[in-house]
Backbone as a printed PyTorch tensor [residue, N CA C, xyz], in Angstrom:
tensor([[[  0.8390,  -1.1910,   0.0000],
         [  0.0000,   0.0000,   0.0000],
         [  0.8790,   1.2480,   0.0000]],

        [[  0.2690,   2.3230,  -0.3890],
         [  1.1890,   3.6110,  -0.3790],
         [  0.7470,   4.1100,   0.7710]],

        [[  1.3640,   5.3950,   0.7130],
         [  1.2930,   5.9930,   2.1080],
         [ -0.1600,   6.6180,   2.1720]],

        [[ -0.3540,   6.9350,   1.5060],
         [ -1.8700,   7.7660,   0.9610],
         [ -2.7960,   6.5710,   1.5630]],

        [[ -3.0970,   5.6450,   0.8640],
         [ -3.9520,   4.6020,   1.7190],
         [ -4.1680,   4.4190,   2.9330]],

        [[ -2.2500,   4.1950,   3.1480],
         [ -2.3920,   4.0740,   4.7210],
         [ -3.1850,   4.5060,   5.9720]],

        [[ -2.2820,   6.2680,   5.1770],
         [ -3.1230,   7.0260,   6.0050],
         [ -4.5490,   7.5770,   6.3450]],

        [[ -5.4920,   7.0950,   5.0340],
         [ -6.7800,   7.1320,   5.3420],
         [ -7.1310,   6.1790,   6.1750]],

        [[ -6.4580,   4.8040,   6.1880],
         [ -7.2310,   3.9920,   6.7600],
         [ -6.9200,   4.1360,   8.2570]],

        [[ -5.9160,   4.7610,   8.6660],
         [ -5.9790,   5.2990,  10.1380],
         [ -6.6570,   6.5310,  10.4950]],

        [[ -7.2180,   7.0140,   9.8050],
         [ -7.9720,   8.6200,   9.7800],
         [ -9.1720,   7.4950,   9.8180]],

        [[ -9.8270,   6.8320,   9.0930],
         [-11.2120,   5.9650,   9.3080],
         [-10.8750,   5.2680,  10.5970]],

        [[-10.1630,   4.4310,  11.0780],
         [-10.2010,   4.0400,  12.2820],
         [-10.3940,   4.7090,  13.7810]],

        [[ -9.5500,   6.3180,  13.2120],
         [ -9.5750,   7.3410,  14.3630],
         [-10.5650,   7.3810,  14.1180]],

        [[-11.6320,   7.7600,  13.3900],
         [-12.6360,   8.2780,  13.5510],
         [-13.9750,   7.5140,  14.2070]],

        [[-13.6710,   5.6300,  13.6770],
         [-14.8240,   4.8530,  14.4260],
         [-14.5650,   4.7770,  15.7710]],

        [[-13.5570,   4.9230,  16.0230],
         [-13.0300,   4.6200,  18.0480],
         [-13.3360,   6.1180,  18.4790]],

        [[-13.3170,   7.2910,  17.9180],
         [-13.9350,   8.4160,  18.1100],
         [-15.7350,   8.0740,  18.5240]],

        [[-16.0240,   7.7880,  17.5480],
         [-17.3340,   7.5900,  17.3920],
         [-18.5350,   6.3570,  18.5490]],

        [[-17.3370,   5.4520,  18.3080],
         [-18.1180,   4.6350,  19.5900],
         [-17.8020,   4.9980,  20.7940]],

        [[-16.8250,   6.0830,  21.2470],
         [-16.5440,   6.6330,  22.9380],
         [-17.5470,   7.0880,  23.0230]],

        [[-17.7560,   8.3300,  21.9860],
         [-18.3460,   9.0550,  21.9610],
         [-20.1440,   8.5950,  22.5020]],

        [[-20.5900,   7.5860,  21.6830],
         [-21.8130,   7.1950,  21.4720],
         [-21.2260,   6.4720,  22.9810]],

        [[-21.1360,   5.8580,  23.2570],
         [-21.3180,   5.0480,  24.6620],
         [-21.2780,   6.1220,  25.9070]],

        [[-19.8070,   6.7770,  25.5880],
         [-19.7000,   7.8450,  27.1220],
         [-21.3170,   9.0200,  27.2020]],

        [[-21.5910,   9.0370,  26.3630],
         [-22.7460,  10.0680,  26.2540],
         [-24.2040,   9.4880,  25.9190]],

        [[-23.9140,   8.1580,  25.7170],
         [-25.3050,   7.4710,  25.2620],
         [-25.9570,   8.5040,  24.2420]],

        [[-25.6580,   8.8430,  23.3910],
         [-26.0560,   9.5980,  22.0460],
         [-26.0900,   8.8340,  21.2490]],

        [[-26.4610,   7.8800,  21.0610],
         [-26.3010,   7.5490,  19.5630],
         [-26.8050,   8.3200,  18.4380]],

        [[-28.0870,   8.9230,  19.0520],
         [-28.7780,   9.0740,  17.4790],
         [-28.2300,  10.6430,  17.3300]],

        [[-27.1170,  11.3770,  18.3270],
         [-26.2140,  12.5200,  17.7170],
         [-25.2910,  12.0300,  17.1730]],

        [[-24.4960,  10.7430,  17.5430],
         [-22.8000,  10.8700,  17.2060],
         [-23.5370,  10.5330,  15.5020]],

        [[-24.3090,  10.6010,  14.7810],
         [-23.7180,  10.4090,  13.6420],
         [-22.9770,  11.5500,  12.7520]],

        [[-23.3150,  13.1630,  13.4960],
         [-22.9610,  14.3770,  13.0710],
         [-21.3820,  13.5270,  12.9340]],

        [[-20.7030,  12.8750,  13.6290],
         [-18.9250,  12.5520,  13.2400],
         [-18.7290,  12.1180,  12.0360]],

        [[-19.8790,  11.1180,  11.6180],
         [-19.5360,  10.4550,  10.4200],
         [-19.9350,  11.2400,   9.2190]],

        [[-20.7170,  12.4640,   9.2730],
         [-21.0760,  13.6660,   8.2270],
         [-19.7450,  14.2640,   8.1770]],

        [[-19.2220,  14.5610,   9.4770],
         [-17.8820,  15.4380,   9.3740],
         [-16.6890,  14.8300,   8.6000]],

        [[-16.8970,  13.5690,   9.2060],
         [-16.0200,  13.0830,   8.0940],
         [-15.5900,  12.7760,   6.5530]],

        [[-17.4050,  12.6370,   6.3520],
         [-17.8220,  12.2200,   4.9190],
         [-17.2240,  13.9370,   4.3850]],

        [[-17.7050,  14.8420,   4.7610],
         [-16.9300,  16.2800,   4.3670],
         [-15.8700,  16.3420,   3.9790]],

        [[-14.5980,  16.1890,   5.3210],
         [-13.8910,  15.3850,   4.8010],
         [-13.0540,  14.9190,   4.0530]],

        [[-13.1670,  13.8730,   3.9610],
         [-13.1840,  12.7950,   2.5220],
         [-13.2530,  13.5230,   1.3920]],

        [[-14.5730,  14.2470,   1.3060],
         [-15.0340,  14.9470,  -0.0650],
         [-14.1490,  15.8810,  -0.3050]],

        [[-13.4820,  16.6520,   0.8900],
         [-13.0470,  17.8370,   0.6680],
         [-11.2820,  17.4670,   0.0520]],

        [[-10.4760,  16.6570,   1.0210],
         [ -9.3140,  15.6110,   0.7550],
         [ -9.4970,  15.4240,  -0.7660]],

        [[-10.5880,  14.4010,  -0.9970],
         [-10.5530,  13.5910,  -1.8410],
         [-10.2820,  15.0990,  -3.3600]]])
């Protein structure tokens, strides 16, 4: 893999272990998905 790959796929990982603290320490689920919009941004914006 190149480095480029790599590093998304640790930017997606930060972001699901973000996401499930998040949703458990706060019992939010039905907010934490605003993380995965931010991310999809993002992505779009990166990409």
């Amino acid at each position: 893999m190149d480095k480029k790959k790599i590093m998304n796929w640790i930017i997606a990982i930060i972001v699901a272990i973000v996401y499930l603290t998040v949703s458990i320490i706060f019992k939010s689920w039905a907010y934490s998905w605003l993380i995965w919009v931010s991310y999809a941004i993002y992505r779009f914006i990166v990409k």
